[in-house]
C-alpha positions in Angstrom: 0.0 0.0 0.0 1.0 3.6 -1.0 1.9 5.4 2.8 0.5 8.8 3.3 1.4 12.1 1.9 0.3 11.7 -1.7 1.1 15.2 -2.7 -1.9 17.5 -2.3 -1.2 19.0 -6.5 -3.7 17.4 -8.6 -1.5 17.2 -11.2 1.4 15.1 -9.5 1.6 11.9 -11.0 1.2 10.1 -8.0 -2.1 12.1 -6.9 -3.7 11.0 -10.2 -2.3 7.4 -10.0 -3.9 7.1 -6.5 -7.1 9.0 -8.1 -7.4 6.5 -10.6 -7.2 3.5 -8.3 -9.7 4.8 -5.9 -12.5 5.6 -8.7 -11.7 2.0 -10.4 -11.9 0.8 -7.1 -15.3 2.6 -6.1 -16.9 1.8 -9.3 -16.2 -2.0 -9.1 -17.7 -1.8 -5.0 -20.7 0.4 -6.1 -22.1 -1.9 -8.1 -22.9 -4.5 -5.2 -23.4 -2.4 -2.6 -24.8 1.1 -1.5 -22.5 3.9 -1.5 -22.9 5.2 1.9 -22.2 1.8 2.9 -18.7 1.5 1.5 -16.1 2.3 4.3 -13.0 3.9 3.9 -11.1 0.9 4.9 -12.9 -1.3 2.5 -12.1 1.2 -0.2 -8.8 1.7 0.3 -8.2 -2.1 0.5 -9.3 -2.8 -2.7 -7.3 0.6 -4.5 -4.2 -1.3 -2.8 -3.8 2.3 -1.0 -3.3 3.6 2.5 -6.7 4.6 4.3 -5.6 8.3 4.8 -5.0 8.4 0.7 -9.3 7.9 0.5 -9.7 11.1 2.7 -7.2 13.3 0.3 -9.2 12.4 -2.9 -13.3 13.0 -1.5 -14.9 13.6 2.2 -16.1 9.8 2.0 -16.2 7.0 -0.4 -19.6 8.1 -1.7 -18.3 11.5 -2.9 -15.5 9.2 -4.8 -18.2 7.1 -6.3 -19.5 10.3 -7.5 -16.2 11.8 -9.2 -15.2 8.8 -10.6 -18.9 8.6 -12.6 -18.6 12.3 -13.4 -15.3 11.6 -14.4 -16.7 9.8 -17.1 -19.4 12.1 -18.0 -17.2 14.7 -18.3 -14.8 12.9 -20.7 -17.3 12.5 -23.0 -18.5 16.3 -22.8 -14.4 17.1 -22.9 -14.2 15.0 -26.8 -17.0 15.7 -28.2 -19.4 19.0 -27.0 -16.5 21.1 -26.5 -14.5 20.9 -29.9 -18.0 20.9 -31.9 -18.2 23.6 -34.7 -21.4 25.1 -35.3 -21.5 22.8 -38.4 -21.2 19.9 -36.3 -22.9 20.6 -33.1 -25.9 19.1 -34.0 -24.3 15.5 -34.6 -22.2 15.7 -31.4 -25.5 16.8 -29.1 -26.9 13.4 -30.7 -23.2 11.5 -29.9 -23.2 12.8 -26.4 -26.4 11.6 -25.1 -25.9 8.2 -27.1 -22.4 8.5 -25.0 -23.9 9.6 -21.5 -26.6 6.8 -22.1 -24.2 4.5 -22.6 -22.5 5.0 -19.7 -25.5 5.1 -17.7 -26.4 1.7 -18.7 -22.5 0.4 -17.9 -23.0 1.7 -14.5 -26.4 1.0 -14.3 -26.5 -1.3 -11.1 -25.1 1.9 -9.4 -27.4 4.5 -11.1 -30.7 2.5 -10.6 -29.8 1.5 -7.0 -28.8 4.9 -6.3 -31.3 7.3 -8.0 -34.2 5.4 -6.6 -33.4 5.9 -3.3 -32.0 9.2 -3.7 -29.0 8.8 -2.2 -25.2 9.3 -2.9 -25.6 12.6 -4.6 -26.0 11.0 -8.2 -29.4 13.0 -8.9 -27.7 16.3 -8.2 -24.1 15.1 -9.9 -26.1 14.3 -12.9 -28.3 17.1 -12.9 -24.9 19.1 -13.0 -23.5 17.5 -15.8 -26.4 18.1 -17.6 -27.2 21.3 -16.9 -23.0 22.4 -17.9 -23.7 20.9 -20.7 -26.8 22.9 -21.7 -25.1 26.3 -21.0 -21.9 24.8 -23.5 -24.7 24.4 -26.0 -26.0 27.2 -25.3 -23.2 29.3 -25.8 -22.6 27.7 -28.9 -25.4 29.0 -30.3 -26.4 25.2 -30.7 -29.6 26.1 -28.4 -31.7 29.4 -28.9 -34.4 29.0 -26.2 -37.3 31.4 -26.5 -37.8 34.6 -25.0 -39.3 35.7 -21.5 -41.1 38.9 -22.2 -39.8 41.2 -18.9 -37.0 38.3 -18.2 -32.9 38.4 -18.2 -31.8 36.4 -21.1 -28.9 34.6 -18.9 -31.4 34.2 -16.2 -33.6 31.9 -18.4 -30.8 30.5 -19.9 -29.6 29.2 -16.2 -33.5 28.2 -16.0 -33.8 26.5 -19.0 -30.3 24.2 -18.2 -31.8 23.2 -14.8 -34.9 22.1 -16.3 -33.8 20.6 -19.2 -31.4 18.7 -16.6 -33.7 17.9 -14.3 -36.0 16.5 -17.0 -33.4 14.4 -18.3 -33.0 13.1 -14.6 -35.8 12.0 -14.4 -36.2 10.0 -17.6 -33.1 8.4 -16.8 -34.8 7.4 -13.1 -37.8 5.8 -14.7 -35.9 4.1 -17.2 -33.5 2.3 -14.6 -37.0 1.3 -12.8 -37.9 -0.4 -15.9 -37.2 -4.4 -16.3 -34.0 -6.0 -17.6 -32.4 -6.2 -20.1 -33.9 -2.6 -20.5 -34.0 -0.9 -23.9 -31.5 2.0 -24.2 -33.0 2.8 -27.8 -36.4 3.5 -25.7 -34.0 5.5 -23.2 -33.0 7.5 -26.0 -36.8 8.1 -28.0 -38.6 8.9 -24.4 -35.7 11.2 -24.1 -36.1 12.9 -27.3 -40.0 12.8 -26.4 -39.8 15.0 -23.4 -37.4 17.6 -24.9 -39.0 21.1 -26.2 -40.1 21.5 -30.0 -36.8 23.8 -29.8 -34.5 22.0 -29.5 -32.1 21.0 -32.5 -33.0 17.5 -33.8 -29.4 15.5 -34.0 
């Protein structure tokens, strides 16, 4: 095991080693059991790391089960929303949520288990992921939502992102509830059913 005093720089080699072991680690005990009920000892044990390593990287191993999955999500924002031209925006909004689905459904023991019972933060991580995601499109000029008459433009912007997020939440939620093997194509289309007639088709 690693011995304390992994250096506190998120860029040091050693702090992103240890990061990596911990969310590989987290995601592999998620999937069996809750997060809150993963200790710090049992998480550490299986990275192969020193306990006081768990506490450098989140307040508790649900908060690591949480970066590790946004870790993800944010990879996927990171290759394709962010270097997206305006003449390909449209395809890459459609490749992202086929991406984010995707990784839903990898990590769907987690989600499902999770999001049901509200617990471990993953609503609100998602939610956040989402909503970033909106204001990226937005500011792309990939997204035009409509006008408030009397409203701040940026105002309803930062409305329309949390409730576009939190709609997208909550299909997700439902379609974890549904039976296995569940449908991810169906994830997608009930998705695409709930957005707003504005929003670019991709």
């Amino acid at each position: 095991m690693d011995a304390p005093g992994i250096p506190a720089s998120t860029d040091d080699p050693r702090f992103v080693r240890s990061r990596e072991q911990l969310h590989a680690a987290a995601l592999t005990l998620a999937r069996d059991t809750a997060a809150a009920d993963i200790t710090g000892a049992a998480l550490a044990r299986a990275a192969g790391l020193h306990r006081s390593t768990v506490y450098q990287h989140g307040a508790d191993p649900a908060a690591i089960v949480r970066q590790a999955l946004r870790a993800e999500l944010d990879e996927i924002r990171a290759a394709v929303i962010d270097p997206a031209t305006p003449d390909t925006i449209v395809a890459a909004i459609a490749t992202s949520a086929e991406q984010v689905f995707a990784h839903i459904e990898r990590h769907g023991p987690i989600y499902a288990r999770e999001l049901a019972a509200g617990t471990a933060g993953l609503g609100a991580m998602l939610a956040g992921h989402f909503a970033a995601s909106i204001d990226l499109l937005i500011a792309h000029d990939a997204l035009t939502p409509p006008r408030v008459t009397g409203d701040d433009d940026a105002r309803f912007a930062a409305t329309v992102a949390a409730a576009l997020a939190a709609s997208t939440v909550a299909v997700v939620t439902v379609w974890l509830a549904d039976s296995e093997p569940r449908d991810r194509a169906l994830l997608t289309r009930r998705w695409r059913a709930v957005l707003p007639p504005w929003w670019p088709v991709g």
